[in-house]
PDB file of N, CA, C and O in Angstrom:
ATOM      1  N   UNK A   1      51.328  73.499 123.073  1.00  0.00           N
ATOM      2  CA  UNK A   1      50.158  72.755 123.474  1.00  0.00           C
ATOM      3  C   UNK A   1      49.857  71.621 122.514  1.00  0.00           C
ATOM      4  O   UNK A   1      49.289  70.586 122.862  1.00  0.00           O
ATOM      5  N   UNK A   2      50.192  71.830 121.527  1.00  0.00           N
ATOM      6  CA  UNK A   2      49.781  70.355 120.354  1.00  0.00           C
ATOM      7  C   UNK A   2      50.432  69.241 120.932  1.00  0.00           C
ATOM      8  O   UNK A   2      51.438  69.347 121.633  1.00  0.00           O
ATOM      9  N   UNK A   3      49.889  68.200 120.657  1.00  0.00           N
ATOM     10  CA  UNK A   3      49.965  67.008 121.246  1.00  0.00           C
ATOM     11  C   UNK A   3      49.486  66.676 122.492  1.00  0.00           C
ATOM     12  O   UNK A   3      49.378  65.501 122.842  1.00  0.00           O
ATOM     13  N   UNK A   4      49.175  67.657 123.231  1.00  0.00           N
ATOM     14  CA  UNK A   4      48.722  67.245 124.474  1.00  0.00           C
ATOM     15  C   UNK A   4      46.898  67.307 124.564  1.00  0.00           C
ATOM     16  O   UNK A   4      46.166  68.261 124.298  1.00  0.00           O
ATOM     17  N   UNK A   5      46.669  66.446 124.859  1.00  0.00           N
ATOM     18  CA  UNK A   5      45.526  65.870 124.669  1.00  0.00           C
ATOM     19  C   UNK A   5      44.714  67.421 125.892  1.00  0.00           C
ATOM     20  O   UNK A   5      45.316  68.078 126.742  1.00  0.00           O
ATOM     21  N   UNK A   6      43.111  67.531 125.436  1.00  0.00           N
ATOM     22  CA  UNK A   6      42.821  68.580 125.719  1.00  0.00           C
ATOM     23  C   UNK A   6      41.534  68.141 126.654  1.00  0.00           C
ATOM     24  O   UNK A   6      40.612  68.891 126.974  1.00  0.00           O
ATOM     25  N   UNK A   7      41.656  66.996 126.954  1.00  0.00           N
ATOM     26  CA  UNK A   7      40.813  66.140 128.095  1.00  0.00           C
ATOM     27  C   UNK A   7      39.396  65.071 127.320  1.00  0.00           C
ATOM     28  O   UNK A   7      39.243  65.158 126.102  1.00  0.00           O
ATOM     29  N   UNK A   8      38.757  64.426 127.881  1.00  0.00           N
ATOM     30  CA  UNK A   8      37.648  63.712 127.607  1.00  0.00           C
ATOM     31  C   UNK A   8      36.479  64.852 127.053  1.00  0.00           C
ATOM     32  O   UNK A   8      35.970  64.770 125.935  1.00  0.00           O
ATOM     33  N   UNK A   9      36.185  65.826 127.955  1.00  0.00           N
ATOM     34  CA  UNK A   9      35.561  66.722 127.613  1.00  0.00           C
ATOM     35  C   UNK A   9      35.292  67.145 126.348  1.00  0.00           C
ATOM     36  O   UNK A   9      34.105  67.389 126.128  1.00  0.00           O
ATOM     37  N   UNK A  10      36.288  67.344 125.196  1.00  0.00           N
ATOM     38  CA  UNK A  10      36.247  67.909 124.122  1.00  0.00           C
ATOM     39  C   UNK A  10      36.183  66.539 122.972  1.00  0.00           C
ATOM     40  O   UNK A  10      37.062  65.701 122.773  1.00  0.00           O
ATOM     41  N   UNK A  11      34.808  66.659 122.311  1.00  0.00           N
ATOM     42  CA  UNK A  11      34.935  66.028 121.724  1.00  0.00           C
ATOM     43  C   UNK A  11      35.474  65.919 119.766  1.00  0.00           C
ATOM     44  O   UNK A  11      35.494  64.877 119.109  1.00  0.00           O
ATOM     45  N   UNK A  12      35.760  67.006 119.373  1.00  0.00           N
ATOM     46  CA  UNK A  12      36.708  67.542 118.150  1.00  0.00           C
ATOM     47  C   UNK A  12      38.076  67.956 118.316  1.00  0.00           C
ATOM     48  O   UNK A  12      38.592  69.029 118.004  1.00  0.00           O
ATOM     49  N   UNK A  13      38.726  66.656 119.009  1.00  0.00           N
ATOM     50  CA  UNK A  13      40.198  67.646 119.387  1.00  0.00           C
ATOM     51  C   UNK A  13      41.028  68.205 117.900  1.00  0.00           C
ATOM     52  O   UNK A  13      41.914  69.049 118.028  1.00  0.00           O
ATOM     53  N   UNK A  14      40.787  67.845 116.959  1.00  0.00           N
ATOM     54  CA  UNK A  14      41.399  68.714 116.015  1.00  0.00           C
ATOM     55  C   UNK A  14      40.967  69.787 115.942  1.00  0.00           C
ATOM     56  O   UNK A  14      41.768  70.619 116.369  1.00  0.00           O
ATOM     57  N   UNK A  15      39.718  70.342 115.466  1.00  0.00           N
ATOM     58  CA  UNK A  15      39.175  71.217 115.808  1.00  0.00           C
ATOM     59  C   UNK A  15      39.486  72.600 117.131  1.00  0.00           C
ATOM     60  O   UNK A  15      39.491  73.830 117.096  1.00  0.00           O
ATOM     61  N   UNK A  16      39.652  71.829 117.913  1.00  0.00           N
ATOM     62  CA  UNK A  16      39.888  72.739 119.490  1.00  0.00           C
ATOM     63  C   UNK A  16      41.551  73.057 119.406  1.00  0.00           C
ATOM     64  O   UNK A  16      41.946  74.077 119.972  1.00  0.00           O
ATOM     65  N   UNK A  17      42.439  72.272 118.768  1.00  0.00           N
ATOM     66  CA  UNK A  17      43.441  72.504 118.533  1.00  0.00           C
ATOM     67  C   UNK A  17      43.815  73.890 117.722  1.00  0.00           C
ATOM     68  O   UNK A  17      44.625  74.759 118.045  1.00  0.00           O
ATOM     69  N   UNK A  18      43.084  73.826 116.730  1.00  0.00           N
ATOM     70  CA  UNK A  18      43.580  74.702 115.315  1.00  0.00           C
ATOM     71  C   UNK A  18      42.336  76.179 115.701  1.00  0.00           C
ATOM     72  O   UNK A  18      42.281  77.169 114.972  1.00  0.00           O
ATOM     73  N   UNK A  19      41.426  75.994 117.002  1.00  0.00           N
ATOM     74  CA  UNK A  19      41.017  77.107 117.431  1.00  0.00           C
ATOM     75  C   UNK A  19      41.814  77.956 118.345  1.00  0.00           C
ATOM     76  O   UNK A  19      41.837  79.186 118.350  1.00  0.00           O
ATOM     77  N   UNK A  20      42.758  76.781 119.468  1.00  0.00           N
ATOM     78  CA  UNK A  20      43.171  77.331 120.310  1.00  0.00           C
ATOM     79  C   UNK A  20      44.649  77.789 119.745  1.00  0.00           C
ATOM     80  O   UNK A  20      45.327  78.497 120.490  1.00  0.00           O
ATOM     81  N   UNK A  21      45.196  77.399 118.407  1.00  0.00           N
ATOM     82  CA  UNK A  21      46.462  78.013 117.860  1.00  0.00           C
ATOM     83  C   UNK A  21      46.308  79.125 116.987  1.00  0.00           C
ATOM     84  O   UNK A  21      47.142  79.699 116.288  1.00  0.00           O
ATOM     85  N   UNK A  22      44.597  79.408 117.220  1.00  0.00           N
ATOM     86  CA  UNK A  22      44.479  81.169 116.344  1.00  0.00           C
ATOM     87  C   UNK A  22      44.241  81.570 117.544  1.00  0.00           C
ATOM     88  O   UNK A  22      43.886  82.741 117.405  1.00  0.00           O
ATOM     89  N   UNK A  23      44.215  81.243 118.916  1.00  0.00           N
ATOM     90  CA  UNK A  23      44.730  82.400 120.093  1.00  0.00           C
ATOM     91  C   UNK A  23      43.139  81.975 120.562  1.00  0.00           C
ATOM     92  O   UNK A  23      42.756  82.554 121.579  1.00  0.00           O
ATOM     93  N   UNK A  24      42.385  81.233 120.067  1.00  0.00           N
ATOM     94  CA  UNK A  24      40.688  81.262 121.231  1.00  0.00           C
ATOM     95  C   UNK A  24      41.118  81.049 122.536  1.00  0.00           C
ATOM     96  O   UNK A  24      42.311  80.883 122.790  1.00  0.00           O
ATOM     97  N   UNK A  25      39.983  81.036 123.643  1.00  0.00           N
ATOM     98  CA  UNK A  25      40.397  80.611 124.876  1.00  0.00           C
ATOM     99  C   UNK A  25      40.187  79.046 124.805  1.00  0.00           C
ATOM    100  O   UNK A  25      39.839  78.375 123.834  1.00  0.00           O
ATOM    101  N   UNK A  26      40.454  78.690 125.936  1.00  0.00           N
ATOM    102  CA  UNK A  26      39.886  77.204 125.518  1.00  0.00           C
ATOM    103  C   UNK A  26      38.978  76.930 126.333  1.00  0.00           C
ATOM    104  O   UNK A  26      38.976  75.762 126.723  1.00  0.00           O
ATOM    105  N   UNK A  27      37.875  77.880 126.898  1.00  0.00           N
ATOM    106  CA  UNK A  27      36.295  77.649 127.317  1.00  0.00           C
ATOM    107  C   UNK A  27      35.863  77.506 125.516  1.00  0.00           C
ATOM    108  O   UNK A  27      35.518  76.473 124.942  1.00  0.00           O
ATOM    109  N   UNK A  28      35.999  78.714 124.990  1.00  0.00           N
ATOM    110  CA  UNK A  28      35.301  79.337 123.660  1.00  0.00           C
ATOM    111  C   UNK A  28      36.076  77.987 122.587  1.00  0.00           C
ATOM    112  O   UNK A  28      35.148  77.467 121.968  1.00  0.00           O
ATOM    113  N   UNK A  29      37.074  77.490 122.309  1.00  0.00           N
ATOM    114  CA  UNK A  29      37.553  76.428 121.869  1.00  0.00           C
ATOM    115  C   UNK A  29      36.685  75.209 122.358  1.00  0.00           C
ATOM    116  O   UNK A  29      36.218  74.540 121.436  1.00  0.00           O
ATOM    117  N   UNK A  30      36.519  74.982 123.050  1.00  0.00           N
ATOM    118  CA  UNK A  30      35.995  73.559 123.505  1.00  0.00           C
ATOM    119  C   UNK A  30      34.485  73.454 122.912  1.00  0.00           C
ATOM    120  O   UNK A  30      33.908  72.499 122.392  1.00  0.00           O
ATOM    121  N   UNK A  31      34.030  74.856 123.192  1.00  0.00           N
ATOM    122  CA  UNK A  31      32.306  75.310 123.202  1.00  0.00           C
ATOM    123  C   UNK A  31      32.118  74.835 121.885  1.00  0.00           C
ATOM    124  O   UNK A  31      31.292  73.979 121.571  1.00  0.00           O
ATOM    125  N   UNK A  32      32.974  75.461 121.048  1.00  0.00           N
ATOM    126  CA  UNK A  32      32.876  75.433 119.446  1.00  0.00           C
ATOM    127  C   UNK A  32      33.216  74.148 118.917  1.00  0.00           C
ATOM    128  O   UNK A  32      32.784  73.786 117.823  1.00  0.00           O
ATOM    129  N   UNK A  33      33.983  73.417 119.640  1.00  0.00           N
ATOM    130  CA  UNK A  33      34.653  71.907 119.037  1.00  0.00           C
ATOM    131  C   UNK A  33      33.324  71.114 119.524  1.00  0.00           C
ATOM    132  O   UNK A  33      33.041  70.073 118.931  1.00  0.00           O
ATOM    133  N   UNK A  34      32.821  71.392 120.171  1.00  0.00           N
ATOM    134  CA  UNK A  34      31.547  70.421 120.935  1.00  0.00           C
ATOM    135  C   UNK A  34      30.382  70.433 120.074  1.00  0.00           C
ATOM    136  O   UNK A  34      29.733  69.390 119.998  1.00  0.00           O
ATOM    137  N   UNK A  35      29.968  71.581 119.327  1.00  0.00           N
ATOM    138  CA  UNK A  35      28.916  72.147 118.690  1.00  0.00           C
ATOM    139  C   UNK A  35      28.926  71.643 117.593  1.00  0.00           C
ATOM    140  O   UNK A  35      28.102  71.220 116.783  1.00  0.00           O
ATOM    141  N   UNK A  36      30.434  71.792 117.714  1.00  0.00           N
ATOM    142  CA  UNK A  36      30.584  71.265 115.666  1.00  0.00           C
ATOM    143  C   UNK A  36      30.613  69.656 115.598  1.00  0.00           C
ATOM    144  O   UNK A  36      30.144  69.100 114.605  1.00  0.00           O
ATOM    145  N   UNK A  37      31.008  69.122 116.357  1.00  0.00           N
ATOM    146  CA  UNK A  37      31.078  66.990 116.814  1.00  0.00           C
ATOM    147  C   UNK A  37      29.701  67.422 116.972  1.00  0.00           C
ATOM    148  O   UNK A  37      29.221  66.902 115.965  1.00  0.00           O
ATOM    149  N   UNK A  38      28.724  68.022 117.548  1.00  0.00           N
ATOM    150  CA  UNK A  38      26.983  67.480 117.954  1.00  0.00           C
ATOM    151  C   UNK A  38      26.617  67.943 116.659  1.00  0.00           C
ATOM    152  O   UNK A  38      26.208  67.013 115.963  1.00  0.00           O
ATOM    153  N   UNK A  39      26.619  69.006 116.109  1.00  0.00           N
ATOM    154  CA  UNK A  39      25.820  69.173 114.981  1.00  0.00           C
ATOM    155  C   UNK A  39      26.284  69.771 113.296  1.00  0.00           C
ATOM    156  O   UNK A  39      25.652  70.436 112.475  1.00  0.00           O
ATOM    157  N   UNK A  40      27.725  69.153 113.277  1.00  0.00           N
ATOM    158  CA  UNK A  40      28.573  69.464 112.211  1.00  0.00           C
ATOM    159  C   UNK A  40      28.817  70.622 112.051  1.00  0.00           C
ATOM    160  O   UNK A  40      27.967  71.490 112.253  1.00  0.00           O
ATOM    161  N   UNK A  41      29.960  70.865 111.676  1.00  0.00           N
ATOM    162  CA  UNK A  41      31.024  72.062 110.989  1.00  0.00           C
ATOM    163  C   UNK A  41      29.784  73.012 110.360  1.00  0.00           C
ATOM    164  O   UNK A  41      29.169  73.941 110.884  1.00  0.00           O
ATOM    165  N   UNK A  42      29.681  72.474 109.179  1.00  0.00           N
ATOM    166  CA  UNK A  42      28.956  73.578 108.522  1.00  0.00           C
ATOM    167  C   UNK A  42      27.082  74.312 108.934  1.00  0.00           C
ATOM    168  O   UNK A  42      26.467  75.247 108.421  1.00  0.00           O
ATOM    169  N   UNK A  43      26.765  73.491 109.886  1.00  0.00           N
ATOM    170  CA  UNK A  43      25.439  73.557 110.465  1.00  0.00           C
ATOM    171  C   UNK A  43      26.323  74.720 111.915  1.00  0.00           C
ATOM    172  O   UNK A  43      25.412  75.409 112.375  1.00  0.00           O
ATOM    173  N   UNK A  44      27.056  74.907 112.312  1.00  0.00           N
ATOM    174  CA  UNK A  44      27.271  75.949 113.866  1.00  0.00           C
ATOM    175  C   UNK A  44      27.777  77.018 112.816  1.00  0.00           C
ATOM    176  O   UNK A  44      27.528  78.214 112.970  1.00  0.00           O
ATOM    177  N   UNK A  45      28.456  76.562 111.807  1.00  0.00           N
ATOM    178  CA  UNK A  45      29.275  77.706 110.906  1.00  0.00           C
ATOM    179  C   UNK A  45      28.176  78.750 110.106  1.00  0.00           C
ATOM    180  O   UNK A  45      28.597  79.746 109.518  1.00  0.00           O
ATOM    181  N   UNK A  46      26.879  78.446 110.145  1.00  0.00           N
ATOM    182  CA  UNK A  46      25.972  79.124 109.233  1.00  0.00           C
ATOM    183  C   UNK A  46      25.070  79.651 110.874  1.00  0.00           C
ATOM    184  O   UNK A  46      24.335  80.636 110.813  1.00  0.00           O
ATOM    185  N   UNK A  47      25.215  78.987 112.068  1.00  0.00           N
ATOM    186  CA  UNK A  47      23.985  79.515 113.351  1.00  0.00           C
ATOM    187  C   UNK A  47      24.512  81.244 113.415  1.00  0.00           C
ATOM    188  O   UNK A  47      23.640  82.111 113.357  1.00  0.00           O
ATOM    189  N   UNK A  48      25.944  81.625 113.534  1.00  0.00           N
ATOM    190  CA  UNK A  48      26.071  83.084 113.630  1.00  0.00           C
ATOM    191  C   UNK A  48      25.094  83.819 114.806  1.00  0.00           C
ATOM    192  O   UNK A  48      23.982  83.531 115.249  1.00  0.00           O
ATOM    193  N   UNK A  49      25.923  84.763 115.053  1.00  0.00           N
ATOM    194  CA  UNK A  49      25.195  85.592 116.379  1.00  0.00           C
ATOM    195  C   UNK A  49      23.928  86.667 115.814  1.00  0.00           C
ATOM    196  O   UNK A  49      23.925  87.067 114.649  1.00  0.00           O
ATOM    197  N   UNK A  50      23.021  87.006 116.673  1.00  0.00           N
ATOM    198  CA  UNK A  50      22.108  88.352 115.983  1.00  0.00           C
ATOM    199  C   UNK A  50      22.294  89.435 117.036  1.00  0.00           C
ATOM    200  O   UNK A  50      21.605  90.452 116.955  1.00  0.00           O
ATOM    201  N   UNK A  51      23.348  89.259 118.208  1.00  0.00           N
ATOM    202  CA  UNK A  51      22.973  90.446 118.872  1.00  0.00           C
ATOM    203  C   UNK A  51      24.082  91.827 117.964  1.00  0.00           C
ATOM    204  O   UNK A  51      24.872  91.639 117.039  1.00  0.00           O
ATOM    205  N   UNK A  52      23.805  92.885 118.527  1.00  0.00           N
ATOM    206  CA  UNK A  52      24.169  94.140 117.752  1.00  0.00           C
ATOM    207  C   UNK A  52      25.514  94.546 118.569  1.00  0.00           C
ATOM    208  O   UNK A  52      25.732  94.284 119.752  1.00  0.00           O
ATOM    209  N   UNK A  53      26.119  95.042 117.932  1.00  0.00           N
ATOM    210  CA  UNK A  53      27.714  95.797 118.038  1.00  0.00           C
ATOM    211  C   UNK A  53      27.543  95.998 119.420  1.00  0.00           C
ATOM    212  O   UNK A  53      26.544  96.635 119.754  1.00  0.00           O
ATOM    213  N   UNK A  54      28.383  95.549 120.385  1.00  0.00           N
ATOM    214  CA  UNK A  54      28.984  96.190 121.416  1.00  0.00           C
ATOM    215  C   UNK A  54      29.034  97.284 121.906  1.00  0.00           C
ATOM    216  O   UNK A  54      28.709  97.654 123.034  1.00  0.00           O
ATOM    217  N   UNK A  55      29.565  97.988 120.820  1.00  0.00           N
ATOM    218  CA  UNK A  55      29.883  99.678 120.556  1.00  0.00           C
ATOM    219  C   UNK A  55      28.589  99.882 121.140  1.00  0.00           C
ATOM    220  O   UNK A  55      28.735 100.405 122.245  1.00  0.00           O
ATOM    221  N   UNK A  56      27.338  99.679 120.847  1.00  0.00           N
ATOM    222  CA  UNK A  56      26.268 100.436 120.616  1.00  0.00           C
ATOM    223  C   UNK A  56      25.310 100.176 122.000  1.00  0.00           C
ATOM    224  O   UNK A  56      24.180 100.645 122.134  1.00  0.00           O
ATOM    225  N   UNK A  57      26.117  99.199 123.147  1.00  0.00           N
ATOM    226  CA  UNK A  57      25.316  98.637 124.400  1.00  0.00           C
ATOM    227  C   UNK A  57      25.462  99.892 125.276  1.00  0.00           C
ATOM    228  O   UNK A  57      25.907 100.957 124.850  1.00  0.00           O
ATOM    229  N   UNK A  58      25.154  99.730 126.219  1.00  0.00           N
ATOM    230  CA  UNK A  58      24.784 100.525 127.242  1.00  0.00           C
ATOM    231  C   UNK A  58      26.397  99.777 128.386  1.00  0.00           C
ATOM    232  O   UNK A  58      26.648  98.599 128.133  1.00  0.00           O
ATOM    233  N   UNK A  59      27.041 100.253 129.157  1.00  0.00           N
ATOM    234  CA  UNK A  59      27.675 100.224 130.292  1.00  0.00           C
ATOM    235  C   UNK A  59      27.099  98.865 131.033  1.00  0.00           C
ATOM    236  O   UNK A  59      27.718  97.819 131.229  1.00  0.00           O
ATOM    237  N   UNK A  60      25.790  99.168 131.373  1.00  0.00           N
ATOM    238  CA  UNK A  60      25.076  98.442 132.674  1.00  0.00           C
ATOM    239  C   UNK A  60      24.645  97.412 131.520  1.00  0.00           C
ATOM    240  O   UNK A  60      24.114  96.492 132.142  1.00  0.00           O
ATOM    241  N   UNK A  61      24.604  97.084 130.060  1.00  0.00           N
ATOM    242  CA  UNK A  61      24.121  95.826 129.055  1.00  0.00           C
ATOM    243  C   UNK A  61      25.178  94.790 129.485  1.00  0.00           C
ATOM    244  O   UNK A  61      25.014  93.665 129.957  1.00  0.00           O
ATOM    245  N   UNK A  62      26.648  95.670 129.110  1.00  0.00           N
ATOM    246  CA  UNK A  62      27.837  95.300 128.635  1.00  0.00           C
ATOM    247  C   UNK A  62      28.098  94.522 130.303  1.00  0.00           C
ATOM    248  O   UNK A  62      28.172  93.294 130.303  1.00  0.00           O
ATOM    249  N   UNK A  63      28.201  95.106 131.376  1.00  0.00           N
ATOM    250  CA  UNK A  63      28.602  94.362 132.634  1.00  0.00           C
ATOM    251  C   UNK A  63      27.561  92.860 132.606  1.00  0.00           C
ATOM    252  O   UNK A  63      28.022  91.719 132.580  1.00  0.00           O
ATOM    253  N   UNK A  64      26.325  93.156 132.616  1.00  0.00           N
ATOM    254  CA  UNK A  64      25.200  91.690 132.586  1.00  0.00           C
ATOM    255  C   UNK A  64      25.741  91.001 131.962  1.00  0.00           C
ATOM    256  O   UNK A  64      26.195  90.012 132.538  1.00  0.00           O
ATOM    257  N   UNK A  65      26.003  91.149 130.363  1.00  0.00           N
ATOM    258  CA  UNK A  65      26.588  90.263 129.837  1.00  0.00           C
ATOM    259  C   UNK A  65      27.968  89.423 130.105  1.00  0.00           C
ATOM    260  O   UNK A  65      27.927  88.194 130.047  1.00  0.00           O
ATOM    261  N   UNK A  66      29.139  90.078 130.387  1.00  0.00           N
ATOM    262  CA  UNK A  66      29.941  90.030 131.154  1.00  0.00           C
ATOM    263  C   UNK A  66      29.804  88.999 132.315  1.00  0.00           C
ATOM    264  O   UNK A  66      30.377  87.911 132.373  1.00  0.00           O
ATOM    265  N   UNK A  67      29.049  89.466 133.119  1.00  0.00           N
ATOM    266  CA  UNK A  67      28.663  88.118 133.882  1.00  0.00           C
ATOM    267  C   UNK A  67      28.237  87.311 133.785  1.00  0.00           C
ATOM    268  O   UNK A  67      28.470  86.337 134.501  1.00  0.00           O
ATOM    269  N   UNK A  68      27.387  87.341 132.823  1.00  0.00           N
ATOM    270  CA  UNK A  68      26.654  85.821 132.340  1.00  0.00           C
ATOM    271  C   UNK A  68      27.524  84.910 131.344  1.00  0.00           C
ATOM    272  O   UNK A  68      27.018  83.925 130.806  1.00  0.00           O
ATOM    273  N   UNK A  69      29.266  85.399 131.058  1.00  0.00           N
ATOM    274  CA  UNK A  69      29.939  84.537 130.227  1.00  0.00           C
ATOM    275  C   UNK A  69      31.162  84.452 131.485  1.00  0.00           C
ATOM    276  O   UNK A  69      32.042  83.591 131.489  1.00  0.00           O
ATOM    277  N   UNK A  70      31.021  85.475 132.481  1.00  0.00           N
ATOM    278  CA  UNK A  70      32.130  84.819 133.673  1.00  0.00           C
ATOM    279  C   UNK A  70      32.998  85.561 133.275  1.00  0.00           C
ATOM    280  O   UNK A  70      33.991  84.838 133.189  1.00  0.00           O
ATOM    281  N   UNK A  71      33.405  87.078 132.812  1.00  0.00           N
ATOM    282  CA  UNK A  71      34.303  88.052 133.145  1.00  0.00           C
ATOM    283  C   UNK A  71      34.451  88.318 134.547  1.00  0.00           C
ATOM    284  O   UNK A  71      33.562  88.610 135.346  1.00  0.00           O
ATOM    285  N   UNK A  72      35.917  88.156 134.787  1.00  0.00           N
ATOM    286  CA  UNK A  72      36.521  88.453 135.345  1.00  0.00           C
ATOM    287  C   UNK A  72      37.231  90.035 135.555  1.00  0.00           C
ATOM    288  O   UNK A  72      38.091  90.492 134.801  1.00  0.00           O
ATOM    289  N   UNK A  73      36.635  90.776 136.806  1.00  0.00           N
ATOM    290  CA  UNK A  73      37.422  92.364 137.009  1.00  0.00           C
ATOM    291  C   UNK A  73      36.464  92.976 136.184  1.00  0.00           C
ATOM    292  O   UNK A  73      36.642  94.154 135.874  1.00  0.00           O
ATOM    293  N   UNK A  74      35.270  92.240 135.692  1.00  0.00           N
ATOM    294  CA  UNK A  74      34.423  93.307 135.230  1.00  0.00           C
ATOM    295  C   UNK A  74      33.662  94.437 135.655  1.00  0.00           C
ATOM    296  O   UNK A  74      32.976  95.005 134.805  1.00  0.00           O
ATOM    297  N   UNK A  75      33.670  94.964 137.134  1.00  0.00           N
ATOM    298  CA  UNK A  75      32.692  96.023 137.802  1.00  0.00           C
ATOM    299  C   UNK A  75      33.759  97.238 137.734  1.00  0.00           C
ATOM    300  O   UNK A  75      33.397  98.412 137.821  1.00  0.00           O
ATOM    301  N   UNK A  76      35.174  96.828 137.562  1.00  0.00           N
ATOM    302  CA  UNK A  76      36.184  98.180 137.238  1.00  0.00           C
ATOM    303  C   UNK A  76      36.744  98.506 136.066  1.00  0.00           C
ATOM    304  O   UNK A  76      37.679  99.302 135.988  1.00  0.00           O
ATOM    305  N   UNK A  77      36.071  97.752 134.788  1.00  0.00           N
ATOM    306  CA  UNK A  77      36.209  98.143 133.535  1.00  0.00           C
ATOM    307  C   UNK A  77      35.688  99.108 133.115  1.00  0.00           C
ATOM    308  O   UNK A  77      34.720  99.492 133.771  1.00  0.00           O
ATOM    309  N   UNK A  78      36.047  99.871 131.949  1.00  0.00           N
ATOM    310  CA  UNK A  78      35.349 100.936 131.334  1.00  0.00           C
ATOM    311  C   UNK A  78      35.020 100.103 129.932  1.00  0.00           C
ATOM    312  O   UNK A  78      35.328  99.026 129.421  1.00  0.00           O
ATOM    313  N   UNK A  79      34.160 101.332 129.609  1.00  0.00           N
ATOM    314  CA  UNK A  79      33.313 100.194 128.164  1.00  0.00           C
ATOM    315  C   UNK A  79      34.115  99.758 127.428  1.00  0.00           C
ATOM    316  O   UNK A  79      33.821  98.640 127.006  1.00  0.00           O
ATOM    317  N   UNK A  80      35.143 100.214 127.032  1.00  0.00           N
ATOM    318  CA  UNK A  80      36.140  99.866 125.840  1.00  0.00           C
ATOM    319  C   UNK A  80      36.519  98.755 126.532  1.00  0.00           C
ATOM    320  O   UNK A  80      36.230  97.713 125.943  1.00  0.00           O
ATOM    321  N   UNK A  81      37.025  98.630 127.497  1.00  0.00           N
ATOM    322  CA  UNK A  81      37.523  97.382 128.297  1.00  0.00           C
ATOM    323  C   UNK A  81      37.124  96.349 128.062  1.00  0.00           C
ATOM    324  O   UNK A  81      37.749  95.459 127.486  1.00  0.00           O
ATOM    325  N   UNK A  82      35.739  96.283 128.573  1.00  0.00           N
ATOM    326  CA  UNK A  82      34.286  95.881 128.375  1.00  0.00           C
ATOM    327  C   UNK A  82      34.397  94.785 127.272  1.00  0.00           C
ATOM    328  O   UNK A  82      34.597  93.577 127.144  1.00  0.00           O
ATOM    329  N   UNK A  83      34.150  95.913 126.553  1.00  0.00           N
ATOM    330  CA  UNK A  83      33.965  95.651 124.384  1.00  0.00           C
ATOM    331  C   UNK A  83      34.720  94.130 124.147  1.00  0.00           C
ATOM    332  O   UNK A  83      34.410  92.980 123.836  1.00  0.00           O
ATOM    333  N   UNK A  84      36.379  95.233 124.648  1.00  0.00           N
ATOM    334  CA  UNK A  84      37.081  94.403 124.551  1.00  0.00           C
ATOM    335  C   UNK A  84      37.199  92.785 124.613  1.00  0.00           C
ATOM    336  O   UNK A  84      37.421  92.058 123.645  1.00  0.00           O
ATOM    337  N   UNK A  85      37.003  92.373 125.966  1.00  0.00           N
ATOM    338  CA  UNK A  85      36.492  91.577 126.816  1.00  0.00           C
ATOM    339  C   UNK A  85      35.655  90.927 126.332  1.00  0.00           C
ATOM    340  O   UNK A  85      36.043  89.769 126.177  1.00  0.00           O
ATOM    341  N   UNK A  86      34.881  91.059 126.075  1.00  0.00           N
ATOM    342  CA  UNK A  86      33.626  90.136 125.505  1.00  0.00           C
ATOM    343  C   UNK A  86      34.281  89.504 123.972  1.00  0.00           C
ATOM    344  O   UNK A  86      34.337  88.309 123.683  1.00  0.00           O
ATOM    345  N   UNK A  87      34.717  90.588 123.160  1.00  0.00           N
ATOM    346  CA  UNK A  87      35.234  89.971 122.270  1.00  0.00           C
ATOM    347  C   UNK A  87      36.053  88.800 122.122  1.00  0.00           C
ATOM    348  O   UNK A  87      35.965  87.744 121.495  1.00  0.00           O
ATOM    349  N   UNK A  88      36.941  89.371 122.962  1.00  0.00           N
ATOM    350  CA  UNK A  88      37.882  88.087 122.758  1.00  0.00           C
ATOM    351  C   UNK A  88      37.298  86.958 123.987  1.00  0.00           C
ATOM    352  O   UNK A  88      37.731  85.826 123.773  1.00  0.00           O
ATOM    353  N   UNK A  89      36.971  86.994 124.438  1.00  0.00           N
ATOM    354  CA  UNK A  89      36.285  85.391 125.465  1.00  0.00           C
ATOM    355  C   UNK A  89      36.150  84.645 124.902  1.00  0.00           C
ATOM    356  O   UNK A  89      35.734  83.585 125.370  1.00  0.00           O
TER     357      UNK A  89
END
């Protein structure tokens, strides 16, 4: 994929590059290259998440969420699946 330009859309293509060659997707690549061009590297690098371990959601948390980031085959997952899933998106 290097060298090939990753559309108008993304505005840190180095960035989206060296995310999407540690394996990100490139929704979650783009999201992050965009954040960091609007409000610098070290200002998204310190925002960090507050919700709590996965492990610790409920089944019916874990599917909502799931849908609200656009999992796919999520109503026949089991939680680990789930977990899974969310993680890596």
């Amino acid at each position: 994929m290097p060298g090939r330009s990753p559309g108008p859309s993304v505005k840190d293509k180095e960035l989206y590059e060296k995310l999407r060659q540690q394996g990100d997707s490139k929704e979650k690549a783009a999201r992050i290259a965009n954040a960091s061009a609007a409000r610098g590297r070290s200002r998204v690098a310190r925002k960090g998440g507050t919700a709590g371990d996965y492990d610790e959601w409920t089944l019916d948390h874990l599917r909502k969420r799931a849908a609200e980031i656009g999992i796919r085959g999520r109503s026949g997952m089991n939680k680990a699946e789930l977990v899974h899933a969310l993680r890596t998106h």
